[in-house]
KEVEXVO-479385 format. One record per residue (C-alpha): x, y, z. Coordinates in steps of 0.5 Angstrom, whole numbers, padded with zeros to 4 digits, always signed. Layout:
residues N
XYZ;...
END
This chain:
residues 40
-0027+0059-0086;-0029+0053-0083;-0027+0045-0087;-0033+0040-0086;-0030+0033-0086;-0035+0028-0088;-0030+0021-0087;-0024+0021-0084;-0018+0019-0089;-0015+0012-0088;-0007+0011-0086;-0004+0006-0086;+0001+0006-0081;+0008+0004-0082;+0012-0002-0078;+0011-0009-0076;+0004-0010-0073;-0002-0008-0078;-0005-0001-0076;-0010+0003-0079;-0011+0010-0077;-0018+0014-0078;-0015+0021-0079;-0021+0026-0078;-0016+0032-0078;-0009+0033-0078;-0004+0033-0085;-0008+0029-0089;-0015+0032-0088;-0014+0040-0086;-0007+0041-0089;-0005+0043-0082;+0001+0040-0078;-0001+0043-0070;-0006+0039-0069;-0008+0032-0070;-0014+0028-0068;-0015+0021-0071;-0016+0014-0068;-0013+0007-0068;
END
């Protein structure tokens, strides 16, 4: 059955420099670790 994601979760990514990534699926969203499609 398919997911319907409104909002991309928001990750703080780890490290020096300050990054957040916009995950719109991947772990966080869908469960899923095969794919991942997010934006920095």
């Amino acid at each position: 059955m398919a997911l319907i994601i409104k909002t991309p979760s928001i990750i703080k990514a780890a490290g020096n420099k300050e990054k957040i990534i916009k995950e719109f699926f991947g772990n966080v969203n869908s469960i899923t670790s095969e794919l991942s499609l997010a934006m920095m």
